[in-house]
N, C-alpha and C positions, 0 to 999 in steps of 0.2 A: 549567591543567587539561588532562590531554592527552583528545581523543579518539580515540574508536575507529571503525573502521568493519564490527569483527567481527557477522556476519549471522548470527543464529539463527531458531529458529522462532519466540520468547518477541520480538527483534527485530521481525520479520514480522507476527505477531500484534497486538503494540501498533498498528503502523501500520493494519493491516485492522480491528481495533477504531476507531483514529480516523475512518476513511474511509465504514466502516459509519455512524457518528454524524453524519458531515456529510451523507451518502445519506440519513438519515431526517431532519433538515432540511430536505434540497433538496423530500423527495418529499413532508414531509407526511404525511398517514395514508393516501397509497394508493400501492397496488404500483405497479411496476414498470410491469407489464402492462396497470392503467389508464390511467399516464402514455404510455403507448406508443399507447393505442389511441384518443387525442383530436386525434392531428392533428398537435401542435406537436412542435417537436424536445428543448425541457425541459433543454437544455444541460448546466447545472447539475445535473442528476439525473444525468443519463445521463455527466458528468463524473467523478463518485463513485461509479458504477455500475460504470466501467473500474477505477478507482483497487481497490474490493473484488475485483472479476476477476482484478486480474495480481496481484495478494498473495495472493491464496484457490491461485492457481495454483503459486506458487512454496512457500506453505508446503506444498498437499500433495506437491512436488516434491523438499523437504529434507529429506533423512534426519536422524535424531537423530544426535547428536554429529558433523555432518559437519566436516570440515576446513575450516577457514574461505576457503582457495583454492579449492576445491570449490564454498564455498557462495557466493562473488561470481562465478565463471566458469556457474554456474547464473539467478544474476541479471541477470548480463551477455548471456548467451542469450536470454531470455525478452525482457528490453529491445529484443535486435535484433529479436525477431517479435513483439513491437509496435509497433517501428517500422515494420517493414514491411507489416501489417496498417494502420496508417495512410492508408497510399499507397494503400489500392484503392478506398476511397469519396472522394476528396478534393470532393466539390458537398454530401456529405450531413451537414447543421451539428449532429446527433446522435451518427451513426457517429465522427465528430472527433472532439467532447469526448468521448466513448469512451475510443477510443484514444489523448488526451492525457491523459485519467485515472489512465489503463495506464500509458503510458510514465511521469509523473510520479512516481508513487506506485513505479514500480523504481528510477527515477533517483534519486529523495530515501534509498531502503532503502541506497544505495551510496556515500552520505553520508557524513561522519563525523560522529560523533555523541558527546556528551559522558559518561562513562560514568554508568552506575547509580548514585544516590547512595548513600552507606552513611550508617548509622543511625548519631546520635552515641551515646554508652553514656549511661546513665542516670544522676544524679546517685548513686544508691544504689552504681552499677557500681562510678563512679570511686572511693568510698570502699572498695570492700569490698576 
């Protein structure tokens, strides 16, 4: 089977759907904002916190129908300025999983990935 590594938004989207569902595992039933305001750094939240960030950022950065060179030299951007965003807290075990959230969740979108399955035809199809 071959894959692809063609990025859309419907691409982007599934992944920030995933990323979203492992954020409301990590957090549990409180925001953000609570998890932030108790002291600990919550790693694991704040890992999938980054991962929805640079996907929420690149889809609304992708134009519809764009060129599929267009839309990895856009993902390929966004990866170097979370990389780099990386580098300016390096003591703070929050801000990290952040930003390796980030970085992760662009690096995986630039993947290749197997394509969409197609639907077999239905028994009634293949007779008619």
């Amino acid at each position: 089977m071959q894959q692809t590594t063609t990025i859309d938004r419907d691409a982007v989207r599934a992944l920030e759907c995933e990323a979203l569902e492992r954020l409301a595992l990590a957090a549990g039933d409180r925001s953000m904002c609570a998890i932030s305001r108790d002291g600990r750094p919550h790693v694991a939240a704040k890992y999938h916190e980054g991962a929805v960030s640079a996907l929420a950022e690149v889809r609304r950065g992708l134009p519809a129908g764009v060129a599929p060179d267009d839309a990895d030299e856009l993902v390929r951007a966004a990866l170097e300025r979370w990389t780099a965003q990386a580098e300016r807290n390096p003591d703070a075990p929050a801000w990290v999983a952040y930003a390796a959230g980030g970085r992760d969740a662009l690096a995986r979108l630039l993947q290749p990935r197997p394509p969409a399955p197609v639907p077999a035809a239905s028994p009634a199809a293949r007779t008619a």
